[in-house]
C-alpha positions in Angstrom: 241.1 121.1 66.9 243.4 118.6 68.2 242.0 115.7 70.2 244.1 117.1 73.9 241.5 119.8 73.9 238.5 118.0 73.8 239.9 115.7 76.3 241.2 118.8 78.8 237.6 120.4 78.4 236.3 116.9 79.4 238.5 116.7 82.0 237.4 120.3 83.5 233.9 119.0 83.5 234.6 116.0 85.3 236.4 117.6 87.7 234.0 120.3 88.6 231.2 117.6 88.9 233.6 115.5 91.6 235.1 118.8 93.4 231.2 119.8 94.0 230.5 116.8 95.5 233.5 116.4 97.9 232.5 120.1 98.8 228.8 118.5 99.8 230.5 115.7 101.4 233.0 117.4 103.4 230.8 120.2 104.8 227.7 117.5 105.7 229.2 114.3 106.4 232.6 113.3 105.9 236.0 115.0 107.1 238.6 116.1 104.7 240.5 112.8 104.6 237.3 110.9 104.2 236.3 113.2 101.2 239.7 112.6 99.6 239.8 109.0 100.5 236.2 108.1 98.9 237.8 109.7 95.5 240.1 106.6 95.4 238.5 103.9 97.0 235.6 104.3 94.7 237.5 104.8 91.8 240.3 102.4 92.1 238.0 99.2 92.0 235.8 99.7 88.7 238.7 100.9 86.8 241.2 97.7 87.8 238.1 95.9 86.6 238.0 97.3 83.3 241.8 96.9 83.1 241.8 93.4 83.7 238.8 92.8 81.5 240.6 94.4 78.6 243.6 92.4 79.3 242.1 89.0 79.4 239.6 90.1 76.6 242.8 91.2 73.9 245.4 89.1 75.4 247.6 91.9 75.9 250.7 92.2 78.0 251.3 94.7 80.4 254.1 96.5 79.3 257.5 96.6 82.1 257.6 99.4 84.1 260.7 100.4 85.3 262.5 102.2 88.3 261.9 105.8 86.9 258.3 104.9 86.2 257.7 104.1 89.5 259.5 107.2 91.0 257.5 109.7 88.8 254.4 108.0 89.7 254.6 107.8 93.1 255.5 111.2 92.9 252.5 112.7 91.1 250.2 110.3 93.4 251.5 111.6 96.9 251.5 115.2 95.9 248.2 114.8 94.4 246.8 113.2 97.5 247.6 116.4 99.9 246.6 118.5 97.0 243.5 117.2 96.8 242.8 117.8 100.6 244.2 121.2 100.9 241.3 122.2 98.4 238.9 120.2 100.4 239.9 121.9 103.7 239.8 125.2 101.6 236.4 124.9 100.6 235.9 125.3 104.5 237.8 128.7 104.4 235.8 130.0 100.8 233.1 130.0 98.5 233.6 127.6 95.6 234.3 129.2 93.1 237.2 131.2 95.1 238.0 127.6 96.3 238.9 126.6 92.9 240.7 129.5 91.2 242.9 129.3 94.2 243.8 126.1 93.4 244.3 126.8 89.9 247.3 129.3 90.5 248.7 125.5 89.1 248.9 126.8 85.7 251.7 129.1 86.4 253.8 126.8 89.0 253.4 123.8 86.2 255.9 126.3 84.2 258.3 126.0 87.1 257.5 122.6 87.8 258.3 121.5 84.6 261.6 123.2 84.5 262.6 121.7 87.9 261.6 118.3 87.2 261.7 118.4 82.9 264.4 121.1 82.1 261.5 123.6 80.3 262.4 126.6 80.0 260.3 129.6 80.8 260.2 133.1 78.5 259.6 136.1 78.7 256.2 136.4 77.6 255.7 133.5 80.5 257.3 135.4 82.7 254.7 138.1 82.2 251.8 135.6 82.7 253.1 134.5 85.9 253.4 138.0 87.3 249.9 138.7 86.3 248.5 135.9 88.1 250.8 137.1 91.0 248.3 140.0 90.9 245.6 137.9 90.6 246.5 135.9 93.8 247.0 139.2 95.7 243.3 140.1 95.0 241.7 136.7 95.8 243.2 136.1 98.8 241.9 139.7 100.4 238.6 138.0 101.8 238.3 141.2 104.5 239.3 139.3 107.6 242.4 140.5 107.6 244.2 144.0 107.8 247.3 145.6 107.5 250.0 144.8 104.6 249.6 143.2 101.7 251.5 140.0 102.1 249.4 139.3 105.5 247.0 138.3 103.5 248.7 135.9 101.7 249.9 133.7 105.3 245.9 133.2 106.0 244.9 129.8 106.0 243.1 130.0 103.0 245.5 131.8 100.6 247.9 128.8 102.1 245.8 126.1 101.4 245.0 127.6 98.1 248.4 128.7 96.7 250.0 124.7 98.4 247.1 123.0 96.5 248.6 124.6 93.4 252.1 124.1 94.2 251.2 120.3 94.8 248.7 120.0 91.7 252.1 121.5 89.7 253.9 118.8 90.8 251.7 116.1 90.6 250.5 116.6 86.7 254.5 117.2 85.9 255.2 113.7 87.6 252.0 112.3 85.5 253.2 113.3 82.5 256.7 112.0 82.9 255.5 108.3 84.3 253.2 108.1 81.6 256.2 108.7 78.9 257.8 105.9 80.2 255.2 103.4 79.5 255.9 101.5 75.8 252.4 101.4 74.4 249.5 104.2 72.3 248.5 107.0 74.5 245.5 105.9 75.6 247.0 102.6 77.1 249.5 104.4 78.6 247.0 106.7 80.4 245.2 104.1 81.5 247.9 102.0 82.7 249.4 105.0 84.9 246.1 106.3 86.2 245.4 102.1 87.4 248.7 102.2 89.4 248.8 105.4 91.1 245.1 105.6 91.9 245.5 102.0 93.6 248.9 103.2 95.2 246.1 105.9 96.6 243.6 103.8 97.3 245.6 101.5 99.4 247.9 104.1 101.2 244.9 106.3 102.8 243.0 103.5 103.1 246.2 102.2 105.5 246.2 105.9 106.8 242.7 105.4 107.8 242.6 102.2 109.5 245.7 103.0 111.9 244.1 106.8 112.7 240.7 107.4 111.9 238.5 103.9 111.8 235.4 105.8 112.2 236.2 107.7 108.9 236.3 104.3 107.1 232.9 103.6 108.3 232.1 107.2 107.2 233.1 106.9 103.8 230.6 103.6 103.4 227.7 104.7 105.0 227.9 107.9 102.3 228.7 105.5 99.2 225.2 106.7 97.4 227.0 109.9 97.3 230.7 109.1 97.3 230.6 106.4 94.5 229.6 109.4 92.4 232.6 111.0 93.2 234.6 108.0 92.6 233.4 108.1 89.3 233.4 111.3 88.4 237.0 111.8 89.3 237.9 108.2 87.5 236.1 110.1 84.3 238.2 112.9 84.7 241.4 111.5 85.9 241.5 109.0 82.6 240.8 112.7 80.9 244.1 114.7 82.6 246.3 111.6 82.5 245.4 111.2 78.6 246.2 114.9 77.7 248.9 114.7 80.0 250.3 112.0 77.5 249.4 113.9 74.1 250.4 117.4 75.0 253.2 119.5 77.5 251.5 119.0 81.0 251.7 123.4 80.7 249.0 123.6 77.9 247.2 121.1 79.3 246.6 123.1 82.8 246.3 126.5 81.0 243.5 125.3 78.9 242.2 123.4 82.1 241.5 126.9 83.3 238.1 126.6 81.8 237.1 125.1 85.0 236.7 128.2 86.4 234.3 129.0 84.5 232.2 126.2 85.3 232.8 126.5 88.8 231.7 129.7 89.1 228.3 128.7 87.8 228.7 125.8 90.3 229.0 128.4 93.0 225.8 130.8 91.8 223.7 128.5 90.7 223.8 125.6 92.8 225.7 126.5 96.1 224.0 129.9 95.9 227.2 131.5 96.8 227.8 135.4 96.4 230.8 136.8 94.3 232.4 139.8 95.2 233.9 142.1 92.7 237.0 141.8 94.2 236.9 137.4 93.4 235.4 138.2 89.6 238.4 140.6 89.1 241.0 138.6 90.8 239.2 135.7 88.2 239.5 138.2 85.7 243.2 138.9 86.0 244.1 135.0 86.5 242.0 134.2 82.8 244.5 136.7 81.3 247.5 135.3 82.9 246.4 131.9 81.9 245.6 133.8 77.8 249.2 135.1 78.0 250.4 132.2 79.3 248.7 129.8 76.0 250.2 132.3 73.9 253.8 132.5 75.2 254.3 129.0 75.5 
């Protein structure tokens, strides 16, 4: 198998690991900002570190970046900053595993993502994919609260903050990709290169965010380091992981094969957040793993 599948499964795993423990730290200690922020601030440092220890070690350049670097980055960095709190905040709303199939509706808005931002086409056999996942959607966000018509149930909180996180996770691995094509050197370096300047770009813009609204936060987010350094390093493992298959393959196979996550955060939710499943979710699951089959095969 190529080497972009090893690195998406990777990726997956990493990301479950981090996404269970913001869920710990958002619902014990920290607010949604501060779960988000301690993602960056504990990743940002170690990996700078590396960067400049590779640098000095090789005696290698850093390549120019230019204006439309800078634009896609900042791009995929922003969007992926309120996408990462919209699922934190959602975790509030539903169980884990719900949590995260929500926000992986992203494998069918990368499609139109791409096109928007990239020019990609989407066929007919995509087309299909999408509409099953539409289906999908429907069933997940029906979480008995709320009666009446169908589309009510998609203006709940949770079916927003699900179905935005997607829309913004879309966005943000379609701007990754493209600022990582601009940077003149092997994949790997250009992975790591893009995933140092946008994480710090992160790092230093919620960190600003925090310091002008929320101080208290900041203290927050260092008196939970044993925790949050874990997720700091958990998402800098998986974030090297996305940004590298992000460089080797379409950012579209890349989040349909990411899909595996679900399956590992549904045993996140049984086994260790001892969360119950409806039928309803593990059909609504069901019907989203096809979408995301169809959508592998179409593409």
């Amino acid at each position: 198998m190529s080497l972009w599948i090893y690195v998406t499964v990777a990726a997956a795993i990493f990301q479950t690991l981090r996404f269970m423990l913001q869920k710990s730290l958002s619902t014990t200690r920290l607010s949604a900002a501060g779960a988000t922020f301690s993602r960056f601030a504990y990743s940002a440092p170690p990996l700078l570190l590396l960067l400049a220890a590779y640098l000095g070690v090789t005696g290698t350049a850093l390549p120019a970046l230019g204006p439309a670097f800078w634009a896609y980055a900042l791009l995929g960095g922003t969007t992926q900053i309120f996408a990462t709190l919209a699922v934190v905040l959602l975790f509030k709303e539903r169980n884990f595993a719900v949590g995260i199939t929500f926000k992986k509706t992203e494998v069918v808005q990368t499609a139109l993502a791409g096109f928007l931002l990239l020019g990609e086409g989407v066929s007919t056999g995509a087309l299909l994919a999408i509409l099953i996942g539409l289906a999908a959607v429907l069933l997940l966000s029906h979480s008995g609260a709320t009666s009446g018509a169908w589309w009510r149930h998609l203006t709940t909180r949770a079916s927003l903050l699900g179905l935005g996180s997607g829309v913004l996770f879309a966005f943000s691995a379609v701007g990754y990709r493209a600022a990582s094509l601009q940077v003149d050197a092997v994949a790997w370096q250009r992975a790591a290169l893009t995933l140092a300047v946008v994480v710090t770009l992160q790092m230093v813009s919620m960190g600003l965010w925090l310091v002008l609204r929320d101080r208290a936060e900041l203290r927050a987010v260092w008196a939970a380091r044993r925790v949050a350094v874990w997720v700091g390093l958990t998402s800098l493992g998986g974030s090297f992981c996305w940004f590298l298959a992000f460089t080797l393959q379409n950012a579209a196979y890349v989040n349909a094969l990411g899909q595996i996550e679900m399956v590992f955060s549904l045993l996140a939710s049984v086994l260790f957040f001892r969360e119950v499943i409806t039928r309803r979710e593990l059909l609504g699951m069901a019907l989203l793993g096809l979408s995301i089959l169809l959508l592998i095969l179409a593409i």
